[in-house]
Backbone as JSON Lines, residues from 0, in Angstrom:
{"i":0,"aa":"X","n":[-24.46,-6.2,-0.43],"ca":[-25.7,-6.54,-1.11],"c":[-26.1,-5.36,-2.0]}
{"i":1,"aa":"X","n":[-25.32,-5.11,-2.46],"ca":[-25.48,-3.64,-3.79],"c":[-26.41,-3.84,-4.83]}
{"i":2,"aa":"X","n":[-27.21,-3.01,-5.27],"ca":[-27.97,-2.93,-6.63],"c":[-29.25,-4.21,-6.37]}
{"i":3,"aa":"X","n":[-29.88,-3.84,-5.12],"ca":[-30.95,-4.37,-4.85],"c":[-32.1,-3.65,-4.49]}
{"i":4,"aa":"X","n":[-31.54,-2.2,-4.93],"ca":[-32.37,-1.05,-4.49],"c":[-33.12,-0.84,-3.09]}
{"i":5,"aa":"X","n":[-31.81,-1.08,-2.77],"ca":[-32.11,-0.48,-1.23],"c":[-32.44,1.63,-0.56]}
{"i":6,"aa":"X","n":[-31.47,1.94,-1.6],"ca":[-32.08,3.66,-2.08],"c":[-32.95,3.98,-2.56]}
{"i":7,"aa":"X","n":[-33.53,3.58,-3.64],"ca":[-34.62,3.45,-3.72],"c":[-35.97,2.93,-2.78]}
{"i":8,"aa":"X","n":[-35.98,1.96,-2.28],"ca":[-36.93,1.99,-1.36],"c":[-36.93,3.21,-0.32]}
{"i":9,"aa":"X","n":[-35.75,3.49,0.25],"ca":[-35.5,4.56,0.52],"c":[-36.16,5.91,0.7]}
{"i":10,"aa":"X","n":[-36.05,6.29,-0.62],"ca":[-36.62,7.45,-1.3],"c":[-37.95,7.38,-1.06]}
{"i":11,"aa":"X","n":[-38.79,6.29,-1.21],"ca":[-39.58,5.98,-1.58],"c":[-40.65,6.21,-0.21]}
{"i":12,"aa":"X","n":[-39.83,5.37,0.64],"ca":[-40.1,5.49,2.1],"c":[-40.13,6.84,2.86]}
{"i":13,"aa":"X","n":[-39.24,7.66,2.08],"ca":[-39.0,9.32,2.71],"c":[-40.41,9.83,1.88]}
{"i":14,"aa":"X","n":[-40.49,9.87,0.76],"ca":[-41.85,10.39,0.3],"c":[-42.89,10.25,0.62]}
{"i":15,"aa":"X","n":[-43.67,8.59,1.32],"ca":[-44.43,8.67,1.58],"c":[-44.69,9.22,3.4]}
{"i":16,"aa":"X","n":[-43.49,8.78,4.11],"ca":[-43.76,9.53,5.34],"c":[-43.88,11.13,5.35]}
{"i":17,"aa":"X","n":[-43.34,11.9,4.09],"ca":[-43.86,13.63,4.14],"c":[-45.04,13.58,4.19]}
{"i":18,"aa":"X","n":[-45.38,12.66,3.13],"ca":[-46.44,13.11,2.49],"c":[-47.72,12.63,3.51]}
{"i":19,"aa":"X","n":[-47.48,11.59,4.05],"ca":[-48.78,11.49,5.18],"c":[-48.25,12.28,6.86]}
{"i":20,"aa":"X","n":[-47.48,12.78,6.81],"ca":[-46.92,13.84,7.71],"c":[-47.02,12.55,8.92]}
{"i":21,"aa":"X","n":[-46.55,11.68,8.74],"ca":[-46.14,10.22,9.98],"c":[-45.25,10.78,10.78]}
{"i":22,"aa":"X","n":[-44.16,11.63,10.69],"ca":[-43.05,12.05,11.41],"c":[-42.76,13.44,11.19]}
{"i":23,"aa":"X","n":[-42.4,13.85,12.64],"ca":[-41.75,15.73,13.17],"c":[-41.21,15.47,11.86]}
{"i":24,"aa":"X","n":[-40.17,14.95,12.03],"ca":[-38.68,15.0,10.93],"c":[-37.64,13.52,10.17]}
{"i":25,"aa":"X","n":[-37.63,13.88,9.48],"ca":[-37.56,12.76,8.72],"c":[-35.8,12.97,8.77]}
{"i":26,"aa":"X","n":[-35.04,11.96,8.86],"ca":[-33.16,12.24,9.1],"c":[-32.53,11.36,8.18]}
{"i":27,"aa":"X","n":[-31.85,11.44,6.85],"ca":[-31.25,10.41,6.65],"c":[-29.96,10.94,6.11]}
{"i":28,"aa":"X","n":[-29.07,10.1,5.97],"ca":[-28.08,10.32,5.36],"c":[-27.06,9.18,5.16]}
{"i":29,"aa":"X","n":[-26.28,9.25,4.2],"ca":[-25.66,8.51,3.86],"c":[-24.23,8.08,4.64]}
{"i":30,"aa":"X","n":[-23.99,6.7,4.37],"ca":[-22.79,6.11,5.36],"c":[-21.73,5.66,4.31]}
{"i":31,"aa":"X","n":[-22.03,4.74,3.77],"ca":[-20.77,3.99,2.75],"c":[-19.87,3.61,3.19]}
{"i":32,"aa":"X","n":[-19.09,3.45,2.27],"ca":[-17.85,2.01,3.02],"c":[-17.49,2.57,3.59]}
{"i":33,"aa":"X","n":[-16.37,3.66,3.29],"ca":[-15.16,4.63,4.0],"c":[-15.87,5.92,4.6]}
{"i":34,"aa":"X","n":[-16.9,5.3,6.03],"ca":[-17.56,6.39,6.82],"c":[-16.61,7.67,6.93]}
{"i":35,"aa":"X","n":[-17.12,8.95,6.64],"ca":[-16.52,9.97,6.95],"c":[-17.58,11.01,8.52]}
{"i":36,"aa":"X","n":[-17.21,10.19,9.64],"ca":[-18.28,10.52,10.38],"c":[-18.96,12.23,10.77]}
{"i":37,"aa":"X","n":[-17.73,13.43,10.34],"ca":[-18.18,14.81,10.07],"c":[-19.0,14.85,9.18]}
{"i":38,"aa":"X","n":[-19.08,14.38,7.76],"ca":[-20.15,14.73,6.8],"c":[-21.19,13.59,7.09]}
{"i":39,"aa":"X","n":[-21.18,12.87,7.79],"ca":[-22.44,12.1,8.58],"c":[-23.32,13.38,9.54]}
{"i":40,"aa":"X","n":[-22.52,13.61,10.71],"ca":[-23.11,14.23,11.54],"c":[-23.57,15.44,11.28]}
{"i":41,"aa":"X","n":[-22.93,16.41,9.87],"ca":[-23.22,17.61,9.45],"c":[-24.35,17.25,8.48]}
{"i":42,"aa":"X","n":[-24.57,15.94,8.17],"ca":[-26.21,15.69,7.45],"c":[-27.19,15.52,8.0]}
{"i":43,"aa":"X","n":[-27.2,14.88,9.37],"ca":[-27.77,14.75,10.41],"c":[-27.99,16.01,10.88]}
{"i":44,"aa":"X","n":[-27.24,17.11,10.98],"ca":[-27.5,18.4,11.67],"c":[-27.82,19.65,10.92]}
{"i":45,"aa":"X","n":[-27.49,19.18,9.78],"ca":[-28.51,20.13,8.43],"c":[-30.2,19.55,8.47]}
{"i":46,"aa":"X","n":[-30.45,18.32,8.79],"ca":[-32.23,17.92,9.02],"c":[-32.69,18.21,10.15]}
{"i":47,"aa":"X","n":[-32.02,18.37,11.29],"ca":[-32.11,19.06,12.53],"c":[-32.44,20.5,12.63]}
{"i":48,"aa":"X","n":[-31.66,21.08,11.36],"ca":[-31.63,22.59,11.66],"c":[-30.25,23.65,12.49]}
{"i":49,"aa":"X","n":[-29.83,22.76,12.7],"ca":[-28.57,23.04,13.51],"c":[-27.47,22.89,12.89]}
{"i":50,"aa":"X","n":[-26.36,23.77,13.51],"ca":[-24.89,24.14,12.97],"c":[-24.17,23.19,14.0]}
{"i":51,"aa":"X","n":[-22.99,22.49,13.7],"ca":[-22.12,22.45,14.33],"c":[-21.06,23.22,14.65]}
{"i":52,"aa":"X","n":[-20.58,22.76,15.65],"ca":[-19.79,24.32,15.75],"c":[-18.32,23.93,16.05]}
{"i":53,"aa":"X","n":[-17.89,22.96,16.14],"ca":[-16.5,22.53,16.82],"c":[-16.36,20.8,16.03]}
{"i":54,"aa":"X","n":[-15.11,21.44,16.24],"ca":[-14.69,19.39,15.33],"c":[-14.48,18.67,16.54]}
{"i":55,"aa":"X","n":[-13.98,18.92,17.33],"ca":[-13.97,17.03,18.77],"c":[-15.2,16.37,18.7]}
{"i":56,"aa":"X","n":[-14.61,15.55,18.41],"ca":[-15.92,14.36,18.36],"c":[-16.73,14.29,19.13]}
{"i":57,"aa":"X","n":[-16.22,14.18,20.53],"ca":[-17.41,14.36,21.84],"c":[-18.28,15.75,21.8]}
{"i":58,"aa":"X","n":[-18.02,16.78,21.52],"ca":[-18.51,18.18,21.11],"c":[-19.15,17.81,19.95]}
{"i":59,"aa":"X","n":[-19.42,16.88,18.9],"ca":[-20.26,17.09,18.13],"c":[-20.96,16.17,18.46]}
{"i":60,"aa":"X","n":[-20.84,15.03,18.9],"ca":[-21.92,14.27,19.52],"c":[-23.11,14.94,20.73]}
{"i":61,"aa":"X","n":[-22.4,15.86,21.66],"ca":[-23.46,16.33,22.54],"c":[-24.04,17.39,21.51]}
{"i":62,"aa":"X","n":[-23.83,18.04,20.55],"ca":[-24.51,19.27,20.06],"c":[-25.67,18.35,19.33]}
{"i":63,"aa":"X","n":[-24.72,17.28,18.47],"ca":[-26.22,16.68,17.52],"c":[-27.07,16.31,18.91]}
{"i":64,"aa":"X","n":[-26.54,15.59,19.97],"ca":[-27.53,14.86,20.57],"c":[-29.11,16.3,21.24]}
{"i":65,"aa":"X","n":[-28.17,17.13,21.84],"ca":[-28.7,18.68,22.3],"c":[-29.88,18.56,21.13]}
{"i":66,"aa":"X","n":[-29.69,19.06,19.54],"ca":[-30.35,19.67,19.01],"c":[-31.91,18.74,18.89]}
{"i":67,"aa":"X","n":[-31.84,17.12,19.1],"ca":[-32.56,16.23,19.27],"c":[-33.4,16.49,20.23]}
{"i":68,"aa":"X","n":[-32.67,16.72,21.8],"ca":[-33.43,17.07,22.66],"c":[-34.34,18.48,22.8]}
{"i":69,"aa":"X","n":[-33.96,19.14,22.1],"ca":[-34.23,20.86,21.81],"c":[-35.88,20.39,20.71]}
{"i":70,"aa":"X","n":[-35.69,19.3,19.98],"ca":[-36.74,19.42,19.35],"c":[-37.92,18.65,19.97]}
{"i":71,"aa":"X","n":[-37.14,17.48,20.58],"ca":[-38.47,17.0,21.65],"c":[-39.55,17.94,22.34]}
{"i":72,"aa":"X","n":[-38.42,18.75,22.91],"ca":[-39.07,19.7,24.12],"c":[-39.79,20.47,23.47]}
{"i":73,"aa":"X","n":[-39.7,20.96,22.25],"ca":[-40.54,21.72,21.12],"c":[-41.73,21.52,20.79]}
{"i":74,"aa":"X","n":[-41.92,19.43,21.6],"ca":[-43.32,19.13,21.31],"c":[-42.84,18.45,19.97]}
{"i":75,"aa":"X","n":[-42.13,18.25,19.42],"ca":[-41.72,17.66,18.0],"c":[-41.24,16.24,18.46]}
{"i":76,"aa":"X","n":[-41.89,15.09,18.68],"ca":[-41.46,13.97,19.03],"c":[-40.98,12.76,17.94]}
{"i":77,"aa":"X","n":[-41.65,12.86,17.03],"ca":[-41.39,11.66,15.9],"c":[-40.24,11.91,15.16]}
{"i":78,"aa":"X","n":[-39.23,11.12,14.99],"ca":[-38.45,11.4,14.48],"c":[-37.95,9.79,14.02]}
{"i":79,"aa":"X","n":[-37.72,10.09,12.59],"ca":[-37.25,8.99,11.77],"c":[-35.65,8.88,10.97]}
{"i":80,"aa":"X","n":[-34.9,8.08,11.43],"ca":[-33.91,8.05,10.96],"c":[-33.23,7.39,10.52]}
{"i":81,"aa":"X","n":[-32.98,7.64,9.09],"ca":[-32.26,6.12,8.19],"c":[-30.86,6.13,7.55]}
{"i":82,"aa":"X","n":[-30.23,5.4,7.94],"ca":[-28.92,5.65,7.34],"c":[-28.82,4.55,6.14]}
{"i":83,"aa":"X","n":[-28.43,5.34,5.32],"ca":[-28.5,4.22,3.6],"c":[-27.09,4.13,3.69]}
{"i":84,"aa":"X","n":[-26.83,3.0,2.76],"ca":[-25.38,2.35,2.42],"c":[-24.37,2.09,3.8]}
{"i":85,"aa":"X","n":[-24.74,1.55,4.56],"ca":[-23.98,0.99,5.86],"c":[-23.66,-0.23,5.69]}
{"i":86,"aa":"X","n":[-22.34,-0.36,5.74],"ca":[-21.5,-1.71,5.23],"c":[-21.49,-2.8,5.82]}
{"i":87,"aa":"X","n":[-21.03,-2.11,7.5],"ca":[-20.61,-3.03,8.88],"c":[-21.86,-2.18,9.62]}
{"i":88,"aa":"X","n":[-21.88,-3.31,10.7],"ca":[-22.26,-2.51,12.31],"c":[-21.2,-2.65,12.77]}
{"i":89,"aa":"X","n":[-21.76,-1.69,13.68],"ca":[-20.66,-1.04,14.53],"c":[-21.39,-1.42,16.31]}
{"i":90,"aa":"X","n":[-20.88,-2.01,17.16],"ca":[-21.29,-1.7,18.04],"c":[-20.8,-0.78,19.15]}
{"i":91,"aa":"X","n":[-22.01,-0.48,19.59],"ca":[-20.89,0.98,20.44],"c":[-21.11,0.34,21.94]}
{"i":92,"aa":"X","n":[-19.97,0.4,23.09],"ca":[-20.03,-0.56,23.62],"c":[-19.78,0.39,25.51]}
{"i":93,"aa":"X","n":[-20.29,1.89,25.17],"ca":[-19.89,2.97,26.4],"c":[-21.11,3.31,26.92]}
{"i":94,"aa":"X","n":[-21.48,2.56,27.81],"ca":[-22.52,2.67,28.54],"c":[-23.01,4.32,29.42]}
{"i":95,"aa":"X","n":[-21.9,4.93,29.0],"ca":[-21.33,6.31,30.06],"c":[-22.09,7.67,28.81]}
{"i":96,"aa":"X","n":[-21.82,7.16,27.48],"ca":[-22.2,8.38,27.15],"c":[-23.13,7.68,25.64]}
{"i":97,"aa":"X","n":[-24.6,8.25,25.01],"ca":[-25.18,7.54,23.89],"c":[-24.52,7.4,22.26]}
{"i":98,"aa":"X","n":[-24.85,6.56,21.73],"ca":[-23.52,6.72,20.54],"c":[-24.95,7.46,19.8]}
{"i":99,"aa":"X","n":[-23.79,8.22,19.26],"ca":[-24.54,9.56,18.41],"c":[-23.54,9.29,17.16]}
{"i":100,"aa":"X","n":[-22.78,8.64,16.47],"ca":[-22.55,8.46,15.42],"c":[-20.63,9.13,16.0]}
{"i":101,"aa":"X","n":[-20.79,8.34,17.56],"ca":[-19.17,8.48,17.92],"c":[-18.05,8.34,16.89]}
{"i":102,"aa":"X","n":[-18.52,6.74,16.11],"ca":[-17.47,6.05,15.58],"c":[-18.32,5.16,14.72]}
{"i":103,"aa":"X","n":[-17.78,4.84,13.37],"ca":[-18.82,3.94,12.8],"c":[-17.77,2.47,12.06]}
C-alpha cells in the first residue's frame, strides 16, 4: 500500500508527541521489504541510548530488551514505538523468550 503517506503521518505523529511531551521516548525506525534486522535493532538502540555490543542475535535481543528495562526503572515509563514500511507480519511464536525484533 505505497504512496499513501503512511511516513508522513508518521513524522507527523513523532512531532506532535515531542512536542506535547506524551512519551519518555519516542522509537522508530524503519523496516522495508528486505528487513536487515542489525540496522533495525541498532536504530532502536541509538533512541534508547545504548550501544550494542555483540552480533548473536539472542545477545542483541537481551541488550535492546535490558536497555528498555534500565529505562523503566529510571522512572521513564512511556515509550512509543513505530516501525514504518513493514511489508509482512511476522509472528513470533516462542513463548520462552519476548520477540525483540528476533526475526522479522
Amino acid at each position: 500500500m505505497g504512496g499513501v503517506g503512511k511516513t508522513t503521518m508518521m513524522k507527523k505523529l513523532r512531532q506532535t508527541v515531542v512536542e506535547k511531551k506524551m512519551f519518555s521516548y519516542f522509537v522508530m525506525a524503519v523496516v522495508g521489504e528486505n528487513p536487515d534486522i542489525n540496522a533495525i535493532q541498532e536504530s532502536i538502540a541509538s533512541y534508547l541510548g545504548i550501544q550494542l555490543k555483540d552480533q548473536a542475535k539472542q545477545v542483541r535481543v537481551d541488550e535492546l530488551r535490558q536497555g528498555f528495562e534500565a529505562k523503566l526503572k529510571g522512572g521513564e515509563s512511556k515509550f512509543l514505538v513505530i516501525l514504518d514500511d513493514v511489508w509482512k507480519l511476522h509472528q513470533h511464536s516462542s513463548a520462552s523468550s519476548p520477540p525483540m525484533l528476533i526475526d522479522v
